[in-house]
C-alpha positions in Angstrom: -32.1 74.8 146.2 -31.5 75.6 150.3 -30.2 73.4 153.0 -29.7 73.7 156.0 -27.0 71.4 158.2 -26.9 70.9 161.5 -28.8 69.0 164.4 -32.6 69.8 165.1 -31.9 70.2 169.0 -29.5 73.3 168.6 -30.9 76.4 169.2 -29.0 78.1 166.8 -31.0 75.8 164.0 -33.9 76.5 165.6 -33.8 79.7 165.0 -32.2 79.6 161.5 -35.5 77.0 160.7 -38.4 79.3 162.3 -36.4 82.3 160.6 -37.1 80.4 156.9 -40.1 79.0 158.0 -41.7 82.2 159.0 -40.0 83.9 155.5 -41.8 81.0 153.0 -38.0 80.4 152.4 -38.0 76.5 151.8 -35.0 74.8 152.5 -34.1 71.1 152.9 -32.9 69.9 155.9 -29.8 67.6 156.5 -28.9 66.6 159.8 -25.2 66.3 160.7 -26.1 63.4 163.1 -28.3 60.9 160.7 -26.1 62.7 157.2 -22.6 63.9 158.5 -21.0 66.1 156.1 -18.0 64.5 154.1 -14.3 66.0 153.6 -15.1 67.2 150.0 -18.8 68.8 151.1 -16.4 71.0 153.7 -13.8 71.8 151.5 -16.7 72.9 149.1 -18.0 74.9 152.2 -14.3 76.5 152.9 -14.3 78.4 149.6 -16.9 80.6 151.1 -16.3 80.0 154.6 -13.0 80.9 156.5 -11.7 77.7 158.8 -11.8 80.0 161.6 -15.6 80.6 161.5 -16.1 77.0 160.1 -14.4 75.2 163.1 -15.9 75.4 166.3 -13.4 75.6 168.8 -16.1 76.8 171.7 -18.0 74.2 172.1 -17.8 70.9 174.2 -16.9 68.6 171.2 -14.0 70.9 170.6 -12.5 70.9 174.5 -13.5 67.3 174.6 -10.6 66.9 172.3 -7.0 66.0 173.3 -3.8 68.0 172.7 -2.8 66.1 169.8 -6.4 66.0 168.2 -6.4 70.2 168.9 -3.4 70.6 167.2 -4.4 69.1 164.2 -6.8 71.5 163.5 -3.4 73.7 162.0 -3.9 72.5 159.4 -6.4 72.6 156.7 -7.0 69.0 156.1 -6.2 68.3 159.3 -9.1 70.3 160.6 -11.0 69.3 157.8 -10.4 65.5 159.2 -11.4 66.3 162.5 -14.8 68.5 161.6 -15.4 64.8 159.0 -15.1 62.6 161.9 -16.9 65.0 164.3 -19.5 67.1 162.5 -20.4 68.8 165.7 -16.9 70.7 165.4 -18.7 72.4 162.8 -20.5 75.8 163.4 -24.3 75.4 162.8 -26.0 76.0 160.9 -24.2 75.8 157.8 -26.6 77.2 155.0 -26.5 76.5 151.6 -28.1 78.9 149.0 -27.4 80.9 145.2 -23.9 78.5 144.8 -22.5 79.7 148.7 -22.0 78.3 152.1 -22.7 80.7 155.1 -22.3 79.7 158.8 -24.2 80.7 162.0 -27.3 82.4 161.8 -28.0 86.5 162.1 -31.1 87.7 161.2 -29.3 90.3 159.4 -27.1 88.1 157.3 -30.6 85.8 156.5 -31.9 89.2 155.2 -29.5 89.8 152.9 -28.9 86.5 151.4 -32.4 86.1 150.8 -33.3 90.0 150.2 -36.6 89.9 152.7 -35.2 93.2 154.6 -38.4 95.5 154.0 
């Protein structure tokens, strides 16, 4: 089975949905704002992920954040914590397909992990 995480008015998503869509790849959707992820779905998702690509630190959720909060993100379970209690911390979209977790969307990554390069 694929799913897809994140929230439908990212544009990211959107282009990670119309890239399966227009593939016949179907995938379940889970949206981070009506489903947030739990600490033990993103520690599942850091065994394929590295923090660094999993935590969003560009965004406005992540400079929203104080000092203190920021620093927490050191640590693994801190971080993990913080992207629990703010799923918008956490680079979209998070795919899952084949037993793996991938974040962001390239059409040349989707390619791959679904073999549709011609």
């Amino acid at each position: 089975m694929t799913t897809i995480y994140g929230i439908p008015n990212c544009d990211t998503v959107k282009k990670a949905r119309a890239w399966l869509a227009g593939n016949s790849i179907d995938a379940a959707f889970s949206d981070f704002k009506k489903s947030p992820p739990d600490a033990a779905q993103i520690e599942g998702w850091l065994q394929h992920i590295p923090l660094d690509t999993l935590l969003n630190r560009r965004g406005t959720t992540w400079r929203k954040l104080s000092e203190t909060e920021q620093a927490q993100a050191g640590s693994v379970a801190g971080a993990v914590a913080l992207m629990a209690a703010n799923p918008s911390l956490i680079k979209r979209p998070v795919l899952e397909h084949g037993g793996r977790a991938y974040a962001g969307f390239q059409t040349a990554l989707y390619e791959e992990i679904f073999r549709t390069a011609p």
